[in-house]
CHARMM-style PDB file with segment names, atoms N, HN, CA, C and O in Angstrom:
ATOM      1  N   UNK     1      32.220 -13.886  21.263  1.00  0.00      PROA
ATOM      2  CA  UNK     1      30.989 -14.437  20.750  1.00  0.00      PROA
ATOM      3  C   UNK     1      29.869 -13.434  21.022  1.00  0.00      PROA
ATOM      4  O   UNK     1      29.606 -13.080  22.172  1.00  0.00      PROA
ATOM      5  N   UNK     2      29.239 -12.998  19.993  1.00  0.00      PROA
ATOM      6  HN  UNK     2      29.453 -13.286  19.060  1.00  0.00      PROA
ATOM      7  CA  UNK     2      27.982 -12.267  20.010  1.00  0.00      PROA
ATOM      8  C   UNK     2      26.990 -13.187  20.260  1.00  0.00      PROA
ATOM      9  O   UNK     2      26.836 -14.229  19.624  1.00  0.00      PROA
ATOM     10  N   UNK     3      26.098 -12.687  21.477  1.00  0.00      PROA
ATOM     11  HN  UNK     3      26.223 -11.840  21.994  1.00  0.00      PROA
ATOM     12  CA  UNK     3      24.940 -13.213  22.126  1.00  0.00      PROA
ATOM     13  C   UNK     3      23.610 -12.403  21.880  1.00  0.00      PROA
ATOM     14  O   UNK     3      23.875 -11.445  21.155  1.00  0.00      PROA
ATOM     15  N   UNK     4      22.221 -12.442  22.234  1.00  0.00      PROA
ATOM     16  HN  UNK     4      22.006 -13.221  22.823  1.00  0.00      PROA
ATOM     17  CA  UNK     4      21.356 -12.640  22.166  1.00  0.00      PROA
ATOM     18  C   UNK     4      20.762 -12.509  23.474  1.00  0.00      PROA
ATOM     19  O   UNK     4      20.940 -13.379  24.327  1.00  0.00      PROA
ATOM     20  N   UNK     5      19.940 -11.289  23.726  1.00  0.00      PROA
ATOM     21  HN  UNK     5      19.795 -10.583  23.033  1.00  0.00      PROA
ATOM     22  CA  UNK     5      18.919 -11.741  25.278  1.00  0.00      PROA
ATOM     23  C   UNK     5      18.779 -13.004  25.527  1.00  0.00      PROA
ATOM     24  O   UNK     5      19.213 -13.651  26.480  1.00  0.00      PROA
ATOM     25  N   UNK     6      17.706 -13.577  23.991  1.00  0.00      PROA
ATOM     26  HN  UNK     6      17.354 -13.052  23.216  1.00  0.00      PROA
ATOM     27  CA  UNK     6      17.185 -14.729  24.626  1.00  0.00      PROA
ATOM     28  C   UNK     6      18.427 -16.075  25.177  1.00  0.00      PROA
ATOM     29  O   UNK     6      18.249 -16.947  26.028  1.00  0.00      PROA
ATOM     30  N   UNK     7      19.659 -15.807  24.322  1.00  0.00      PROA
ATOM     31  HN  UNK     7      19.804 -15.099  23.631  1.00  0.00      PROA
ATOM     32  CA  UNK     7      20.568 -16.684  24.313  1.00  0.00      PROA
ATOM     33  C   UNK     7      21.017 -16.626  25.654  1.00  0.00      PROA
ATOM     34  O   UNK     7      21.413 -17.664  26.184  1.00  0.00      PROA
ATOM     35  N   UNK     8      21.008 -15.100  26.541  1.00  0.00      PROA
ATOM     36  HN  UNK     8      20.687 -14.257  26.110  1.00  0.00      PROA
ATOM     37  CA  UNK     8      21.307 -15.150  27.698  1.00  0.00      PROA
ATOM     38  C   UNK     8      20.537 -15.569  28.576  1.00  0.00      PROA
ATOM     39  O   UNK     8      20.947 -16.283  29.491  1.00  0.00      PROA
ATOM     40  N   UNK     9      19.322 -15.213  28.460  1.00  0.00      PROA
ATOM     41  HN  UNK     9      18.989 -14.633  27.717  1.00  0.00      PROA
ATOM     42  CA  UNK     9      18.212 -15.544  29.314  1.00  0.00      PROA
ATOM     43  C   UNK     9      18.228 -17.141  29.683  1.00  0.00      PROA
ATOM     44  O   UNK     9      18.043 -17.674  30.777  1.00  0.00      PROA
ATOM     45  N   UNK    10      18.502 -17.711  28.439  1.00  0.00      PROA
ATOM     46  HN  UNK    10      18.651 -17.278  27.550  1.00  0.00      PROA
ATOM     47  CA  UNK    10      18.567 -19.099  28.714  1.00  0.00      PROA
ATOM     48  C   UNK    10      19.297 -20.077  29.126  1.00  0.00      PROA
ATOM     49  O   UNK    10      19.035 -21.232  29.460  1.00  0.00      PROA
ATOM     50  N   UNK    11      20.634 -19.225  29.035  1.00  0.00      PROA
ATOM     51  HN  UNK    11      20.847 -18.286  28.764  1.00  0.00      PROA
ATOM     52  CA  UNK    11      21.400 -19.552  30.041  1.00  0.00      PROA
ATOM     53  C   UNK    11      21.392 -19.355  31.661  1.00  0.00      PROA
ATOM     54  O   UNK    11      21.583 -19.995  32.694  1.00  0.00      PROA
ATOM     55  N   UNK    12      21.111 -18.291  31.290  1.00  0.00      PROA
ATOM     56  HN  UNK    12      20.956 -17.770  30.451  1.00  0.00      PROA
ATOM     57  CA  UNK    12      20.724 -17.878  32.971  1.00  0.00      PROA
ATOM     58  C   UNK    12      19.752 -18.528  33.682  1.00  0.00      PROA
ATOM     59  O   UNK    12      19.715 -18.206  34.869  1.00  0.00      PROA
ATOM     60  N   UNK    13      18.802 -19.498  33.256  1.00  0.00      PROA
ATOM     61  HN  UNK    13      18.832 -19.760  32.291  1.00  0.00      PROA
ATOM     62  CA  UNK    13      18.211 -20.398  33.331  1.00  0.00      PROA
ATOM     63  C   UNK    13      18.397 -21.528  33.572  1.00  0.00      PROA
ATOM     64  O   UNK    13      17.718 -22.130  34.404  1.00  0.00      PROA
ATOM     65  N   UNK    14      19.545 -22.173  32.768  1.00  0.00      PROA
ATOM     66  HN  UNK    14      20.096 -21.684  32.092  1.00  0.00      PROA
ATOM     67  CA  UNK    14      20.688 -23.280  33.261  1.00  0.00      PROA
ATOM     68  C   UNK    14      20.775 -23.305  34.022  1.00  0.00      PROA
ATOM     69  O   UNK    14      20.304 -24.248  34.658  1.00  0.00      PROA
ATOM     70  N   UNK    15      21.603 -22.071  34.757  1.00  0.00      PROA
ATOM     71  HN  UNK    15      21.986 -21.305  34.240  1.00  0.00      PROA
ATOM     72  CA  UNK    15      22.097 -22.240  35.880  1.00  0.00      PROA
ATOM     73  C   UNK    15      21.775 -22.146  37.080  1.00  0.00      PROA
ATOM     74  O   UNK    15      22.289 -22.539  38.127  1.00  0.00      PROA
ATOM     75  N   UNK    16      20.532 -21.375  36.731  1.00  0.00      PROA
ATOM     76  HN  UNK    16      20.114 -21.056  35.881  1.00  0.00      PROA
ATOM     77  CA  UNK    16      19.322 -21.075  38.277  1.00  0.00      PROA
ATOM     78  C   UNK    16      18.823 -23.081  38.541  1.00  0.00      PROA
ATOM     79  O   UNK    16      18.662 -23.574  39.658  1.00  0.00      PROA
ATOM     80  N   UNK    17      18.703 -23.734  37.435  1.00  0.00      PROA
ATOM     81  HN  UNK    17      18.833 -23.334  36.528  1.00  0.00      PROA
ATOM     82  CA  UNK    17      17.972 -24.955  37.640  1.00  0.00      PROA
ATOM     83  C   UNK    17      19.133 -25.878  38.284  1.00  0.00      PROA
ATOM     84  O   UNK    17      18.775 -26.803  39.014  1.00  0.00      PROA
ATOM     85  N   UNK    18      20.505 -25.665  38.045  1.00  0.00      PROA
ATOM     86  HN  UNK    18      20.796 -24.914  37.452  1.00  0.00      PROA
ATOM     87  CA  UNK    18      21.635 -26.341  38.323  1.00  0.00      PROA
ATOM     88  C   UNK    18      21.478 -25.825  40.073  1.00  0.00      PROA
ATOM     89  O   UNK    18      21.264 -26.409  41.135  1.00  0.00      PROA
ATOM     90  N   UNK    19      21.730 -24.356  39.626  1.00  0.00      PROA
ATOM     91  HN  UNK    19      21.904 -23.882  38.763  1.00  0.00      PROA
ATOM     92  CA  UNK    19      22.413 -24.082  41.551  1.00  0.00      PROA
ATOM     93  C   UNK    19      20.899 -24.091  42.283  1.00  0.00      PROA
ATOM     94  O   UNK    19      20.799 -23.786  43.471  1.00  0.00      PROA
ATOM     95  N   UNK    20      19.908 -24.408  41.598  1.00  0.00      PROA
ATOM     96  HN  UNK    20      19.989 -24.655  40.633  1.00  0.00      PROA
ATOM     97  CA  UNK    20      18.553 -25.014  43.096  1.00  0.00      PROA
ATOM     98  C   UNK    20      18.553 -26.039  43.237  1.00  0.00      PROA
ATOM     99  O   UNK    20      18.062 -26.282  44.340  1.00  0.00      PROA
ATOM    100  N   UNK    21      19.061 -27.569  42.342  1.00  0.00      PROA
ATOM    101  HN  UNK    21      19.460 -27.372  41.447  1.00  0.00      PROA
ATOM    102  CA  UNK    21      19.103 -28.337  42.803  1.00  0.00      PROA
ATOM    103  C   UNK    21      20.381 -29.102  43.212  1.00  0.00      PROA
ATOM    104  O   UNK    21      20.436 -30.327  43.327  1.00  0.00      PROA
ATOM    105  N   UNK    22      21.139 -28.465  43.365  1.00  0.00      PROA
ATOM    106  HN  UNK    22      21.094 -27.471  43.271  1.00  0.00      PROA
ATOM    107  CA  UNK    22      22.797 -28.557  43.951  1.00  0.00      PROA
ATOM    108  C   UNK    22      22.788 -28.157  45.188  1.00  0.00      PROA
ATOM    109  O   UNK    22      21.861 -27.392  45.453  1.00  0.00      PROA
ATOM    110  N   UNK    23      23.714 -28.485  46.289  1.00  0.00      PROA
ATOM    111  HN  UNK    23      24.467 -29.106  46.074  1.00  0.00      PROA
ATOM    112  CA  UNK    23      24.116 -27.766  47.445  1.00  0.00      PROA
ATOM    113  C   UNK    23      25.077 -26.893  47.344  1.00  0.00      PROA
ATOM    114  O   UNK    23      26.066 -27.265  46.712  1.00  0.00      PROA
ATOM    115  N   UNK    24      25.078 -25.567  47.895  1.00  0.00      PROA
ATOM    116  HN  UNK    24      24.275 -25.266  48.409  1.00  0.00      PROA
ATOM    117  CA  UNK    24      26.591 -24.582  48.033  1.00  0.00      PROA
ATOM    118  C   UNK    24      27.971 -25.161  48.141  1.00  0.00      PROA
ATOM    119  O   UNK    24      28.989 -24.637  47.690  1.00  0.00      PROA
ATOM    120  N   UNK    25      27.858 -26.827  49.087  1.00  0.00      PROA
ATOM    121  HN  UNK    25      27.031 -27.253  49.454  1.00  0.00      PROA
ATOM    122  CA  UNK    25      29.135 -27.377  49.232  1.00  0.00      PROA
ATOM    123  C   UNK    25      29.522 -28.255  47.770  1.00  0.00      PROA
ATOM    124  O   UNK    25      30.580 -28.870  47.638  1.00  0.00      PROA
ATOM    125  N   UNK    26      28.385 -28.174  46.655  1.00  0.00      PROA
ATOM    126  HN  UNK    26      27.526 -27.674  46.762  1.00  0.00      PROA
ATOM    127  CA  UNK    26      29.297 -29.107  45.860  1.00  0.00      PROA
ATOM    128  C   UNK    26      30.211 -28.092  45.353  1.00  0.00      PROA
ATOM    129  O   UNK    26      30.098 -26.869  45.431  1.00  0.00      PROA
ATOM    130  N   UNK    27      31.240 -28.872  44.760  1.00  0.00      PROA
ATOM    131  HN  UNK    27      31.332 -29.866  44.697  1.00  0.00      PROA
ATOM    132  CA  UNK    27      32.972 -28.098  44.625  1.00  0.00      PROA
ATOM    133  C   UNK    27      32.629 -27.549  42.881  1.00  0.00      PROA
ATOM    134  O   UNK    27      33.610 -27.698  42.153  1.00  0.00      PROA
ATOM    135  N   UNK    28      31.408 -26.969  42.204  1.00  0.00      PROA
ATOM    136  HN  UNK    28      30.611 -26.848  42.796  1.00  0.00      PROA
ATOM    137  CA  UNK    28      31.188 -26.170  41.157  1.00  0.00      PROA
ATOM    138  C   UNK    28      30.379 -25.181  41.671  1.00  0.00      PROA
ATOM    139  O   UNK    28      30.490 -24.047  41.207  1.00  0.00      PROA
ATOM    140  N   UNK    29      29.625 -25.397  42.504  1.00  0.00      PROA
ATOM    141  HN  UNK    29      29.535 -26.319  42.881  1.00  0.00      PROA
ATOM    142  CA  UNK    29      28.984 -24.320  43.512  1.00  0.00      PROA
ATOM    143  C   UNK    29      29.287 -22.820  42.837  1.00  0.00      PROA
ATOM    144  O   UNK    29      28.446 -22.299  42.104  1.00  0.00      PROA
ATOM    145  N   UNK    30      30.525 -22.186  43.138  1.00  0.00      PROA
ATOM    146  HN  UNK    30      31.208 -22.609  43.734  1.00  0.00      PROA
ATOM    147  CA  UNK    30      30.889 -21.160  43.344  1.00  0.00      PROA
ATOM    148  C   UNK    30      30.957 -20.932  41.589  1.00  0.00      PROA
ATOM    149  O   UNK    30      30.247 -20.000  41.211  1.00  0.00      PROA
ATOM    150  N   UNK    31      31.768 -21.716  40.419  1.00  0.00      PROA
ATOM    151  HN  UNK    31      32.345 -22.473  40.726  1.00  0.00      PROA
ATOM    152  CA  UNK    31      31.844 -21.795  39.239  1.00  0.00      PROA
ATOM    153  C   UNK    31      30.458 -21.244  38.786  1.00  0.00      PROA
ATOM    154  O   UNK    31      30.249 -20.118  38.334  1.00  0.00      PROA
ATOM    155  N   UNK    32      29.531 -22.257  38.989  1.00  0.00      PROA
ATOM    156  HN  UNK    32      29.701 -23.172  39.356  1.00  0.00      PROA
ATOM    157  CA  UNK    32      28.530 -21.642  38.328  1.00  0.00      PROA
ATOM    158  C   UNK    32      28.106 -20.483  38.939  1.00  0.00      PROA
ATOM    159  O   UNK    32      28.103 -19.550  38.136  1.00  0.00      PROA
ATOM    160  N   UNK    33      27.777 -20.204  39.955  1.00  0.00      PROA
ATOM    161  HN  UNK    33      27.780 -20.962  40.607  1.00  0.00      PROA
ATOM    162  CA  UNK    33      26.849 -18.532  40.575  1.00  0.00      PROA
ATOM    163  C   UNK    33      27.738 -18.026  39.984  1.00  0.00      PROA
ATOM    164  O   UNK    33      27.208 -17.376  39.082  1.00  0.00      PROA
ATOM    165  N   UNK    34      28.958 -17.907  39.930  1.00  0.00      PROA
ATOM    166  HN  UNK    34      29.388 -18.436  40.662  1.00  0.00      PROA
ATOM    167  CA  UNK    34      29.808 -16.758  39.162  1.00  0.00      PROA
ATOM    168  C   UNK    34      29.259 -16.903  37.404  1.00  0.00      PROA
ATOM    169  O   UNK    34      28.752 -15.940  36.829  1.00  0.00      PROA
ATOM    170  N   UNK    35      29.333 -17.386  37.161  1.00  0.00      PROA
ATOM    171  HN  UNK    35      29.745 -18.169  37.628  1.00  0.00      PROA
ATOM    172  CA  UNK    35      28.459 -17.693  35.342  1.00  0.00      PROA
ATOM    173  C   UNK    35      27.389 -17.083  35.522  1.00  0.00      PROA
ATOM    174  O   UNK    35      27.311 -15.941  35.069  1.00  0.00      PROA
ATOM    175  N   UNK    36      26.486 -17.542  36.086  1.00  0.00      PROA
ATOM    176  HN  UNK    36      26.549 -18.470  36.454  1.00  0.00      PROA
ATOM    177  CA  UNK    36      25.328 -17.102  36.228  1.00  0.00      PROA
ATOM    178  C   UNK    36      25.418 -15.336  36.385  1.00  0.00      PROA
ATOM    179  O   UNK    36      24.731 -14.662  35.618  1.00  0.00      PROA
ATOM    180  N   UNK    37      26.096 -14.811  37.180  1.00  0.00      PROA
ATOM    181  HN  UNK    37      26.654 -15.358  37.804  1.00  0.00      PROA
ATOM    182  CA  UNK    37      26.078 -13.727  37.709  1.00  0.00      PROA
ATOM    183  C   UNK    37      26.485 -12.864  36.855  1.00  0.00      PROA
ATOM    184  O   UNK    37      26.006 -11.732  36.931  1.00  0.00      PROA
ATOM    185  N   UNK    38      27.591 -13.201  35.698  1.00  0.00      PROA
ATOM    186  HN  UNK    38      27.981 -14.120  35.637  1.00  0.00      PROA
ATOM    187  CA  UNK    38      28.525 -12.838  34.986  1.00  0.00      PROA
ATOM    188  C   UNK    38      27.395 -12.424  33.599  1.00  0.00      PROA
ATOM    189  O   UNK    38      27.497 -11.386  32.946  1.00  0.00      PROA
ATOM    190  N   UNK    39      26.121 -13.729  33.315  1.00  0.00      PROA
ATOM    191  HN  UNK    39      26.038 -14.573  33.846  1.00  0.00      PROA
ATOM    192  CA  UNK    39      25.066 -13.626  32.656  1.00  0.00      PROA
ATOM    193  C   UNK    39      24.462 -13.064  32.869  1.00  0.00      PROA
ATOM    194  O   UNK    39      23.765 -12.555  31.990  1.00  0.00      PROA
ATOM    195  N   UNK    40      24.339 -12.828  33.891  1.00  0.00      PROA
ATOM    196  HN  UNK    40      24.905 -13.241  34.605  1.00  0.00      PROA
ATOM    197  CA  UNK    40      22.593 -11.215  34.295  1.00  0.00      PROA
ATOM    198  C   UNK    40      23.525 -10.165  33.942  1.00  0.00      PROA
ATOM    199  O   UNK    40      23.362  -9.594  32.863  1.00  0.00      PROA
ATOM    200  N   UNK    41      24.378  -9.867  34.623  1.00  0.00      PROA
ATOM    201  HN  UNK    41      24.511 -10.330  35.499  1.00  0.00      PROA
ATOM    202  CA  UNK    41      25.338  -8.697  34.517  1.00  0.00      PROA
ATOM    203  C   UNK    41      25.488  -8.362  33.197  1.00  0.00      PROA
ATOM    204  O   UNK    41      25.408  -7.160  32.942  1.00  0.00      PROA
ATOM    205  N   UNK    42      25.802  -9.578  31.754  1.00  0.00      PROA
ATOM    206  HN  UNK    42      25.866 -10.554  31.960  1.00  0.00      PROA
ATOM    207  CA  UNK    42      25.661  -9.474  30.828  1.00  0.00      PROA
ATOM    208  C   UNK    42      24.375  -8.757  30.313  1.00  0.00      PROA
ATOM    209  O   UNK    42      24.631  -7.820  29.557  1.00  0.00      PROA
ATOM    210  N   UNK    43      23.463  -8.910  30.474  1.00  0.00      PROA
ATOM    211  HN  UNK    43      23.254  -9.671  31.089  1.00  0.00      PROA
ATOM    212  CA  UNK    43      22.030  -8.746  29.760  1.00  0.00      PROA
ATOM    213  C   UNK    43      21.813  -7.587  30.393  1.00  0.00      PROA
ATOM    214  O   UNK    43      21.644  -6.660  29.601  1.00  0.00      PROA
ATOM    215  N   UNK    44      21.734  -7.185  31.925  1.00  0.00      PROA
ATOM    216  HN  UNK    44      21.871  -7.938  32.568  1.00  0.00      PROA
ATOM    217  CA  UNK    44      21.857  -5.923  32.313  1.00  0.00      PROA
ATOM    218  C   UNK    44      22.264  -4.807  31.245  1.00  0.00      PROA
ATOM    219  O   UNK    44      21.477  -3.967  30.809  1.00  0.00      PROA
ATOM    220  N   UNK    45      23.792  -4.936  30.839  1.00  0.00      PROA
ATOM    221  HN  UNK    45      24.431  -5.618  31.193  1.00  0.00      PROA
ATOM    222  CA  UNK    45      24.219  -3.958  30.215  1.00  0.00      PROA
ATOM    223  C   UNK    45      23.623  -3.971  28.745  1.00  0.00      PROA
ATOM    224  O   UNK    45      23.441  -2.929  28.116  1.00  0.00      PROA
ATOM    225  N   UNK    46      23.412  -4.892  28.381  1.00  0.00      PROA
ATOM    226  HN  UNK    46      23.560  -5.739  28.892  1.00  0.00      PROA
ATOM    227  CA  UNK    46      22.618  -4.859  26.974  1.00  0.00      PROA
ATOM    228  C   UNK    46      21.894  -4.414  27.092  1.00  0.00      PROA
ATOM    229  O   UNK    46      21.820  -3.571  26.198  1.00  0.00      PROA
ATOM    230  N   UNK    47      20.694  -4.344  28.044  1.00  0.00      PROA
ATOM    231  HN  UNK    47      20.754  -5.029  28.770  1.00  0.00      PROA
ATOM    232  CA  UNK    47      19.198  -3.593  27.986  1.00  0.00      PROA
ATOM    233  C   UNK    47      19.577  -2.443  28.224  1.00  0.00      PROA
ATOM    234  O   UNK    47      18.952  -1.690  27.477  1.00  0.00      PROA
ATOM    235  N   UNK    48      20.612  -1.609  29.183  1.00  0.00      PROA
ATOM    236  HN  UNK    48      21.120  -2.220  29.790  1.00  0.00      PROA
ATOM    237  CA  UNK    48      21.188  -0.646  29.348  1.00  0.00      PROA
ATOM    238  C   UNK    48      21.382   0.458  28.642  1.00  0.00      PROA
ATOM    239  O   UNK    48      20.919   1.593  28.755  1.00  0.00      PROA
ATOM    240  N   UNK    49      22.563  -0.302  27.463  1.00  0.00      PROA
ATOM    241  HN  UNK    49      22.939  -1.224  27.371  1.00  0.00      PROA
ATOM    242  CA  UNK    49      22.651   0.415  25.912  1.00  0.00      PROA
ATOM    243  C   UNK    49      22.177  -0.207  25.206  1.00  0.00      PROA
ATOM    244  O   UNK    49      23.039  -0.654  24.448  1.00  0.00      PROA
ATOM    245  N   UNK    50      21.062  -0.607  24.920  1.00  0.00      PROA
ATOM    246  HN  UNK    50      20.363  -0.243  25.536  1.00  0.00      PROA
ATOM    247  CA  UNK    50      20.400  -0.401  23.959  1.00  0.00      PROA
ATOM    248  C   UNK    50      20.224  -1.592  22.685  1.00  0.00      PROA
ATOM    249  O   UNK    50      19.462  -1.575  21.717  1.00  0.00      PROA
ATOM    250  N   UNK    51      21.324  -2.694  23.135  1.00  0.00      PROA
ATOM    251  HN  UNK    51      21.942  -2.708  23.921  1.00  0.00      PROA
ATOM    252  CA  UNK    51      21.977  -3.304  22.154  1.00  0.00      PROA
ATOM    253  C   UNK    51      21.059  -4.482  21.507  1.00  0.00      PROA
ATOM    254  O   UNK    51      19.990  -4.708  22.076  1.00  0.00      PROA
ATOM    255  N   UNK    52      21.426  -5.308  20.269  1.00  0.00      PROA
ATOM    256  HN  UNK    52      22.294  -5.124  19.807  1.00  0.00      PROA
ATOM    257  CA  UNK    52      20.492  -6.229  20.057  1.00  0.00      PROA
ATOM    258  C   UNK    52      21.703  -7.287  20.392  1.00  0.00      PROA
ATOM    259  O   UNK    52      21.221  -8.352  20.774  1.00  0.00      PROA
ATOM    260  N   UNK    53      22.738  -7.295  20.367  1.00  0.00      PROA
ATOM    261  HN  UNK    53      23.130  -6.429  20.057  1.00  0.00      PROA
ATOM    262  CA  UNK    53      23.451  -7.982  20.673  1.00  0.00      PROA
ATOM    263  C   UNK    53      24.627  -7.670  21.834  1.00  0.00      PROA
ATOM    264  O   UNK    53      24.704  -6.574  22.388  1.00  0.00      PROA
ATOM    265  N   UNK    54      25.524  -8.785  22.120  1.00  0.00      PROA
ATOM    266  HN  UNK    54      25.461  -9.676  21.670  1.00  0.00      PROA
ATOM    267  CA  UNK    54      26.545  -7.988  23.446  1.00  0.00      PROA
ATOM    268  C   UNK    54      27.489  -9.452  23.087  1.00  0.00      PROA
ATOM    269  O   UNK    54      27.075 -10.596  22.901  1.00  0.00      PROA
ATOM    270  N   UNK    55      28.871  -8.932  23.073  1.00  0.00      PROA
ATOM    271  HN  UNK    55      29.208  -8.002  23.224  1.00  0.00      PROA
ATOM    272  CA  UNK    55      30.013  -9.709  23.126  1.00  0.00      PROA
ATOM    273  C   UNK    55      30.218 -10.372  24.064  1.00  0.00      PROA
ATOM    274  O   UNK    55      30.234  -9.549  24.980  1.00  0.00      PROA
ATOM    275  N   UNK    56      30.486 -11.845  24.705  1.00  0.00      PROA
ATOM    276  HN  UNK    56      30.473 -12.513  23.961  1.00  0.00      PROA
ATOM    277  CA  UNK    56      30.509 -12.549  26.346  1.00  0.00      PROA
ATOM    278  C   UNK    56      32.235 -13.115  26.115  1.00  0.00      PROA
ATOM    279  OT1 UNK    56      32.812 -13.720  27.018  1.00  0.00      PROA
TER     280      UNK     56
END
């Protein structure tokens, strides 16, 4: 699936609002920061090269 900064951004957003109002012990905890992480990392490399889009 071809994505979108903003498409990432806003995800990455999801999940910042999920894992601040969650505790580390609930049992998705780890699921999402890895998404999340997997999403910056995404957009990272897009701004990187240059891209208007990036495959997830």
């Amino acid at each position: 699936m071809k994505v979108t900064a903003e498409w990432l951004e806003t995800e990455i957003k999801k999940q910042n609002d999920w894992l601040q109002t969650n505790s580390p012990s609930h049992y998705d905890y780890k699921r999402r920061e890895h998404k999340r992480n997997y999403y910056v990392n995404k957009l990272i490399e897009k701004e990187e090269n240059g891209l208007l889009t990036i495959n997830i």
